[in-house]
C-alpha angles and dihedrals in degrees: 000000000000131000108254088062089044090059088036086059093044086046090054094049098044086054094046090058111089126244095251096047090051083048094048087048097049086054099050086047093057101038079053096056088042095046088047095046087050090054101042094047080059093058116080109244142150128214118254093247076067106039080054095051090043096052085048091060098051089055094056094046086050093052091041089056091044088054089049090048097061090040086061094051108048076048086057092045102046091050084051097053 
């Protein structure tokens, strides 16, 4: 099926739908954006730019205390030595 009879379908049944009932839709539509936005600005979340630097962080701080790490232990070698 190709597209142009596809849109000529979606175009008969949009046309089919009364005025009220488009109207009635929009709203709900509307009300439902509104309802969800409510919702997800109440959840505690971070965009993913942040989620990124913060990873990138926490590698660093990984590959600084591993570094550490090995400091402390030549440390511990050389005084037992």
């Amino acid at each position: 099926m190709d597209a142009k009879k596809i849109e000529d379908i979606a175009k008969q049944i949009n046309d089919s739908i009364p005025a009220g009932m488009k109207d009635f839709a929009g709203s709900m539509e509307q009300r439902i954006k509104q309802i969800l936005q409510q919702q997800l600005s109440k959840l505690d979340v971070v965009t993913h730019e942040e989620f990124d630097i913060q990873q990138q962080l926490l590698l660093r701080l990984r590959q600084r205390v591993e570094e550490l790490e090995k400091q402390v232990q030549a440390m511990q070698q050389n005084r037992d030595v």
